[in-house]
KEKE-3310 file (N, C-alpha, C; in steps of 0.2 Angstrom, whole numbers, plus 5000, padded with zeros to 4 digits):
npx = (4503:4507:4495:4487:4492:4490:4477:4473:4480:4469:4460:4461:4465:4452:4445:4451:4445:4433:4433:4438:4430:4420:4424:4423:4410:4409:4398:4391:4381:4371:4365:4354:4357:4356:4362:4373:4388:4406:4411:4401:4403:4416:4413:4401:4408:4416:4412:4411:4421:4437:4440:4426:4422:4420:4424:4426:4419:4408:4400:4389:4387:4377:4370:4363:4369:4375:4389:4392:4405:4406:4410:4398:4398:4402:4396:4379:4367:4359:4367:4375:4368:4364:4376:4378:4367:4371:4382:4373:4368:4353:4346:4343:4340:4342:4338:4345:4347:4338:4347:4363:4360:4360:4371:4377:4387:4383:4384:4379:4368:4354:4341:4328:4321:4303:4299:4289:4275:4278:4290:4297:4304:4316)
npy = (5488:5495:5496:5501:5515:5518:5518:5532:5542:5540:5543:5556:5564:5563:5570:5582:5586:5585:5598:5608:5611:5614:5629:5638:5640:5643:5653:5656:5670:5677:5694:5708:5724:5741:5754:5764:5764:5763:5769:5768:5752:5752:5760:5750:5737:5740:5742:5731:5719:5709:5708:5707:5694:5692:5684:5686:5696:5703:5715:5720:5732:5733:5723:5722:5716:5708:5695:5688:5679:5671:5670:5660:5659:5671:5680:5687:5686:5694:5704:5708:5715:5726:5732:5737:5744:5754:5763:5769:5761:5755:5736:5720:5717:5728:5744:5760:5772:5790:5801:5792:5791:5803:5806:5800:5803:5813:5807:5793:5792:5784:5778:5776:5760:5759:5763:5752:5759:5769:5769:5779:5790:5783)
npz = (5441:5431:5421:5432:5430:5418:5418:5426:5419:5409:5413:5419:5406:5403:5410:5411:5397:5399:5407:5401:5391:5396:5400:5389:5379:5365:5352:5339:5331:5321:5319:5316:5313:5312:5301:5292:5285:5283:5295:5304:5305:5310:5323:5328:5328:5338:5346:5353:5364:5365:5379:5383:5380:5365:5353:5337:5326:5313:5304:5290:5279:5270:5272:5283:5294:5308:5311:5324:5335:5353:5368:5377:5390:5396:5389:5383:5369:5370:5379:5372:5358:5367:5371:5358:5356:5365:5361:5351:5340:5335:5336:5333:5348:5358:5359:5355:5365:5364:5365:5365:5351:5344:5347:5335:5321:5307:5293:5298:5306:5303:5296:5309:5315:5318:5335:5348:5356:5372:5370:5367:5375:5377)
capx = (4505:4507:4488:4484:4495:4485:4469:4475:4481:4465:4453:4464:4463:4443:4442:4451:4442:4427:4432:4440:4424:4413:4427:4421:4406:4408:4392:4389:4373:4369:4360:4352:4361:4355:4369:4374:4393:4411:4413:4396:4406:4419:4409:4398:4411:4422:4410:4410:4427:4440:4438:4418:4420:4419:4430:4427:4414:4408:4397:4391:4382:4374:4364:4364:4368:4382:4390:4396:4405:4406:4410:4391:4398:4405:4390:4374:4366:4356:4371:4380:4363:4365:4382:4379:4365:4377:4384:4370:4364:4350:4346:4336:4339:4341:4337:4348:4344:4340:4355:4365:4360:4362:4380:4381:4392:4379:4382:4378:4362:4350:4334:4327:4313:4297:4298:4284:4274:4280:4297:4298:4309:4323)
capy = (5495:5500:5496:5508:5521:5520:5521:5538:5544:5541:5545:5564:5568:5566:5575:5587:5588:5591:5605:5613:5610:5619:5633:5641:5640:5648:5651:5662:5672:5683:5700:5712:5731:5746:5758:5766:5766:5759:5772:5763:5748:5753:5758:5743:5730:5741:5740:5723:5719:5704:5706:5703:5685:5690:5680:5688:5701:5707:5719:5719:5738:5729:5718:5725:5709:5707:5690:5689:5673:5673:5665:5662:5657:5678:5688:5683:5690:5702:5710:5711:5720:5733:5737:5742:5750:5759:5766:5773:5759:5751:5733:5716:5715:5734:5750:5765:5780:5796:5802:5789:5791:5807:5806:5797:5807:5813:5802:5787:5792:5779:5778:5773:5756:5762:5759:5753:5762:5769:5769:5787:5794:5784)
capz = (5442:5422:5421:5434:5427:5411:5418:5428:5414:5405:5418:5418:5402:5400:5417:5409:5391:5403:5412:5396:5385:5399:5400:5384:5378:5360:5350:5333:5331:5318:5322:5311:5315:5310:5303:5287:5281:5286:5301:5308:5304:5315:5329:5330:5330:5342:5355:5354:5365:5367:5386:5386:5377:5359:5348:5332:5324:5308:5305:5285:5278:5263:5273:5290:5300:5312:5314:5331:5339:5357:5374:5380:5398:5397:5387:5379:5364:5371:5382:5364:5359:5372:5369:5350:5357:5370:5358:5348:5334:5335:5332:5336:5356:5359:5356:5358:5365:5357:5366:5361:5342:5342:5345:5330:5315:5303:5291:5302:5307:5298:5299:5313:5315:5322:5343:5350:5360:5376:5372:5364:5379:5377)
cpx = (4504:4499:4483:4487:4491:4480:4469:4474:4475:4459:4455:4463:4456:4442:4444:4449:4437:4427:4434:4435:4420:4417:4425:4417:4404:4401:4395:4382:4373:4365:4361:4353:4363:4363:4370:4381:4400:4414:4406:4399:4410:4417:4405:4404:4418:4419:4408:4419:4429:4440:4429:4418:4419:4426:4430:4420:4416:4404:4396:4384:4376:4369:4362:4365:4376:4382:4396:4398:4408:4409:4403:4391:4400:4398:4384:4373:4362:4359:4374:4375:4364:4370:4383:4374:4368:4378:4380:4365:4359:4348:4340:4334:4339:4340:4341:4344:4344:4345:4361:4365:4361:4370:4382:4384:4384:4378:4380:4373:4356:4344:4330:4320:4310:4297:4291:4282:4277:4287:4301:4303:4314:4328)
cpy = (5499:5502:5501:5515:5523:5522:5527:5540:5547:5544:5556:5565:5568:5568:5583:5590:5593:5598:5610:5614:5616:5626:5639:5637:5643:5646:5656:5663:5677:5689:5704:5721:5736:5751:5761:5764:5763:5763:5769:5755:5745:5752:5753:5737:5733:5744:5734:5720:5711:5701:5702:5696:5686:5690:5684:5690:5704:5710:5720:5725:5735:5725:5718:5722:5710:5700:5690:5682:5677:5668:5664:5662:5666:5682:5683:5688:5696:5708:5713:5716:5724:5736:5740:5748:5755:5764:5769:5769:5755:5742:5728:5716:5720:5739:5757:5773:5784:5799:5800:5790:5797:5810:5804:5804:5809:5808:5795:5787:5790:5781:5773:5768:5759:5759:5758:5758:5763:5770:5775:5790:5790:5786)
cpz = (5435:5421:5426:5432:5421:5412:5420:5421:5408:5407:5418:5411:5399:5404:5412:5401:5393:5403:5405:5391:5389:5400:5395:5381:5371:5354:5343:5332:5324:5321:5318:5316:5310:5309:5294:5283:5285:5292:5305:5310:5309:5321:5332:5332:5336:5348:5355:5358:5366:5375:5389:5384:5370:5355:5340:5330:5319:5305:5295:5281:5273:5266:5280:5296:5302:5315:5318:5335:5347:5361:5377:5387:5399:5397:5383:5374:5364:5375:5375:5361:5361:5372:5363:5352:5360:5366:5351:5340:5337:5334:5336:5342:5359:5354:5358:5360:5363:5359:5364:5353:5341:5342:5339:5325:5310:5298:5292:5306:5303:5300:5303:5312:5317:5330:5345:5356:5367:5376:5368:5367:5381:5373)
residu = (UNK:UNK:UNK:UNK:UNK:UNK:UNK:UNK:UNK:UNK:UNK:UNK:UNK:UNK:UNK:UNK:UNK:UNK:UNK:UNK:UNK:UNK:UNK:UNK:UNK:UNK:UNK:UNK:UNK:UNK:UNK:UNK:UNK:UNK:UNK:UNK:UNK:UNK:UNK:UNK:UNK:UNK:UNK:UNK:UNK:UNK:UNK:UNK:UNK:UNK:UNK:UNK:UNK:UNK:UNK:UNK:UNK:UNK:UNK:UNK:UNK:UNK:UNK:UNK:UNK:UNK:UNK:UNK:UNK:UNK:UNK:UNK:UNK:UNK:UNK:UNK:UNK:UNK:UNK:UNK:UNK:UNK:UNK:UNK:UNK:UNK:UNK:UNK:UNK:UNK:UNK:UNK:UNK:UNK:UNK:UNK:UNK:UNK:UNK:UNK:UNK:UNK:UNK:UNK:UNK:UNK:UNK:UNK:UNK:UNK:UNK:UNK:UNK:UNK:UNK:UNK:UNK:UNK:UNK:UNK:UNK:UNK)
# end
């Protein structure tokens, strides 16, 4: 009886390593993000939220890369992408639209990469 109780015991706690390893899935990616100044800084990493699965974001003007750890089973790296663009900056997995950018602050309007063709109207 003891010797089943230990097996239990040990057969649960790898059931449950499992289930809690597949639970979060956290990665880190860098990403290169367009932007000028620490109010860019702000905005970038403050459309990255706790609720979507990001665990921590830093955003760095000097070298224009944003490392961003995440939950990948939440968001992926190109939904993150699309939220900096949302909000107006461009970078490696989106592009924001001119609408979007032109909300930006004066200051905080960079200059922009070249879009390829066709994509002038967003």
């Amino acid at each position: 009886m003891h010797t089943l109780f230990k097996f239990s015991v040990l057969l649960l706690s790898i059931v449950f390593f499992n289930i809690s390893s597949y639970a979060q899935e956290s990665k880190t990616d860098t990403i290169k993000v367009f932007g000028n100044c620490n109010m860019c800084k702000e905005k970038i990493e403050g459309s990255l939220k706790e609720k979507d699965g990001i665990t921590a974001k830093n955003w760095d003007k000097k070298t224009k890369l944003l490392v961003v750890t995440y939950d990948a089973a939440k968001i992926s790296k190109e939904q993150i992408g699309q939220k900096i663009a949302d909000v107006g900056y461009d970078n490696q997995y989106a592009t924001a639209t001119e609408k979007a950018y032109k909300k930006l602050h004066s200051c905080c309007q960079y200059d922009r990469p070249k879009q390829p063709a066709g994509d002038e109207n967003k």
